[in-house]
N, C-alpha and C positions, 0 to 999 in steps of 0.2 A: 637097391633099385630093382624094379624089372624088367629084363632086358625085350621082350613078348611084347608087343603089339592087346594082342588079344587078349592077353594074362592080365595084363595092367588095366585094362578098360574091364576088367571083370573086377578086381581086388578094388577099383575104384568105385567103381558104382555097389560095390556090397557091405564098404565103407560108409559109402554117401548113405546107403538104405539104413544100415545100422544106426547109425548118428541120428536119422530123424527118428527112428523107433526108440531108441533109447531117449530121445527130445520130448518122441511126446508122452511115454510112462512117466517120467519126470512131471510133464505138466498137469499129467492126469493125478500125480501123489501128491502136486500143490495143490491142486483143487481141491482133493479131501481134507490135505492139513487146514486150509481155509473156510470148510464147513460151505463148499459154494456148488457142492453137486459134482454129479460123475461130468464124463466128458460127453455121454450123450444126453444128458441134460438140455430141456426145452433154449436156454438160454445159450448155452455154453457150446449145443450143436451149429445152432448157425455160425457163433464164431469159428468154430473149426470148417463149417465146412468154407466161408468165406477167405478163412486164412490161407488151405488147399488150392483154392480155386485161383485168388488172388499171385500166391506163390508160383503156381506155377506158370501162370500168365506172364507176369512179371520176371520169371526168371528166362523167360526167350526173349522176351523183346531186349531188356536190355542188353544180354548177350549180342543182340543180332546190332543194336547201338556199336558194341564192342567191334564187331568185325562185320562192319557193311561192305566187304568183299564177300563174304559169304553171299549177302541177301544176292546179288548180281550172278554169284554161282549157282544159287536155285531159280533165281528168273529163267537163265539160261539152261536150266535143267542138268546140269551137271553134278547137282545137291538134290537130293530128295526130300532128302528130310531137314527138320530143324536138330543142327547140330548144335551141342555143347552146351552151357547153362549160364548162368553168373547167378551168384550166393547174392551179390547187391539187390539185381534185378527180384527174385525171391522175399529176402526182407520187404521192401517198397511194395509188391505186388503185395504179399500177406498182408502190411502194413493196411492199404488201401482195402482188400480183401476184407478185413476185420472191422474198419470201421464202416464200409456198405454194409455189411450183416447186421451191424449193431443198430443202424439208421431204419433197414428193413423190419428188425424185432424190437423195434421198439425202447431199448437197454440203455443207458447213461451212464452206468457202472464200468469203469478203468476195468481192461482185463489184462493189458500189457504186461507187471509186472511181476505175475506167475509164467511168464514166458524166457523170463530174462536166463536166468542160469541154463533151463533147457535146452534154450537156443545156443548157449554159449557151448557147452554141455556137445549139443549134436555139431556145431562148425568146427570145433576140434578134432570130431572123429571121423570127419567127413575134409579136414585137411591130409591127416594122414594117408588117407588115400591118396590124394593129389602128390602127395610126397614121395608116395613107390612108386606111382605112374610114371616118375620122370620126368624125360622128355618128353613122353606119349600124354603129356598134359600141359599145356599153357600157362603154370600159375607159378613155374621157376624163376627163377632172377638172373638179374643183368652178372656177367663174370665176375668174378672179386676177387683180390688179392689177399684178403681179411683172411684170418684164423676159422672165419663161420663158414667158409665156403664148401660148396657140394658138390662134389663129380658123378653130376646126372648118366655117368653112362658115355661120354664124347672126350673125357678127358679133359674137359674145363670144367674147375672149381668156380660154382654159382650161389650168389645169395639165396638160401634155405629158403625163400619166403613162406614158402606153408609151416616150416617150424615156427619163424617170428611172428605169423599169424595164431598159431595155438598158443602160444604166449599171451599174448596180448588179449583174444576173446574170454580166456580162462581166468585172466589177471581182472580184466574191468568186472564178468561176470559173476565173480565171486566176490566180487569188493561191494558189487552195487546190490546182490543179494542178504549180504551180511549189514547194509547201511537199516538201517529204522527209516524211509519217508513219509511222515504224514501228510505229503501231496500225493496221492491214490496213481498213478502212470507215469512220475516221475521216473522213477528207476529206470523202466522200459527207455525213456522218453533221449533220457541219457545213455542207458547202451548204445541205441541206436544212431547218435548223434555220434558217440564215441568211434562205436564204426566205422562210419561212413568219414569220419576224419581220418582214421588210420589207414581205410583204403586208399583216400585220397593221395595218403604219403607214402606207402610204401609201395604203389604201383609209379613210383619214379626209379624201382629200383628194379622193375621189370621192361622187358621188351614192348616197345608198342606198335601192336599190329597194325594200327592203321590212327594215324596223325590228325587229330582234330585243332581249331586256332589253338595259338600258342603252344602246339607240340605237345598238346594233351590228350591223356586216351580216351576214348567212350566213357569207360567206368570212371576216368578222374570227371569228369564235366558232369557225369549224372549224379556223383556223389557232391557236388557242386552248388547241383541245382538243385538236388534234395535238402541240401543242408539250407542254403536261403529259404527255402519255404518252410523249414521245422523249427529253423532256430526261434523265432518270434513264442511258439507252442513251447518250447524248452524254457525260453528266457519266462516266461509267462510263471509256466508252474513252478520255477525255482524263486520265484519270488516270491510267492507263497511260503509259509510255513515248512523247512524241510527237514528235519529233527524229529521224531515223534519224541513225547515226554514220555520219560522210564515207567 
């Protein structure tokens, strides 16, 4: 871990940079093995820049969902800035992001599922960070007695969750890359769903800053409300043809 303040918010954020560069070389090498054009392609630039725009949008608000003590500490000016991020908010933002671009250019073409490993790909490398930051980052676990446990630096052993988290985006996103769908955004359609169910659950195993009904955090209720409105779009294309023939 590192024990720096300063250190850890540096090796974090150069992490997080890393992860999406390496996310989007990645997406830029599916594109080519797909014959569908570079990344600044007429088509394929609006979806980036929608994804960008989207992501980042999305990835404050819901943070600020996460900790509405915060919003109260920059009314009162004691916050200047919009702190901290959330990877949920990010996905949904891109999400959104991506399909406005594609309404604006016109596009009907699924783009989703050349995203899926990259993304998976950049949240792993972009947990590691979260994982040296320590303490100097929110996304550690409740104490544990378990053999997994981690002494962030305080001398209690905590649930690793940024390691079960690279676990897990690397597990679904190489599974659902290697599957064949002949439903065109399926894959995507299930990462995403996969996600946002695993955040749901393993943020019972973290601290929650601030208590929404039934003792739930921000990101568990947005991953919540995400999920009712995707599932119908998930259950849809899975019942379509999901197999392509050899």
């Amino acid at each position: 871990m590192i024990a720096d303040a300063a250190t850890a918010a540096w090796a974090h954020s150069a992490l997080a940079y890393a992860g999406m560069g390496l996310g989007a070389a990645l997406w830029r090498a599916t594109l080519r093995r797909q014959h569908r054009g570079g990344a600044l392609a007429p088509g394929n630039f609006g979806v980036l820049v929608g994804l960008l725009i989207g992501a980042a949008l999305g990835n404050k608000a819901v943070f600020l969902i996460e900790r509405p003590d915060l919003v109260l500490q920059m009314w009162r000016g004691s916050v200047l800035v919009f702190p901290g991020q959330s990877i949920v908010g990010g996905l949904l933002g891109g999400l959104l992001g991506v399909e406005i671009a594609k309404k604006l250019t016109g596009q009907t073409r699924s783009t989703g599922d050349a995203m899926v490993l990259p993304i998976a790909i950049g949240l792993a490398i972009g947990r590691v960070g979260c994982f040296l930051a320590g303490l100097h980052d929110d996304t550690y676990g409740l104490p544990t007695t378990t053999p997994f446990g981690v002494d962030f630096g305080d001398g209690v052993p905590r649930h690793p969750t940024q390691l079960y988290e690279i676990v897990v985006v690397l597990a679904l996103g190489v599974s659902l890359q290697r599957t064949r769908f002949a439903t065109p955004g399926l894959a995507f359609k299930l990462f995403l769903s996969g996600y946002l169910l695993w955040r749901f659950l393993v943020e019972f195993l973290k601290p929650v800053p601030v208590a929404y009904p039934l003792g739930l955090s921000g990101i568990q209720w947005t991953c919540l409300v995400a999920l009712a409105f995707y599932a119908p779009l998930v259950t849809r294309a899975w019942r379509q043809p999901t197999l392509a023939k050899p």
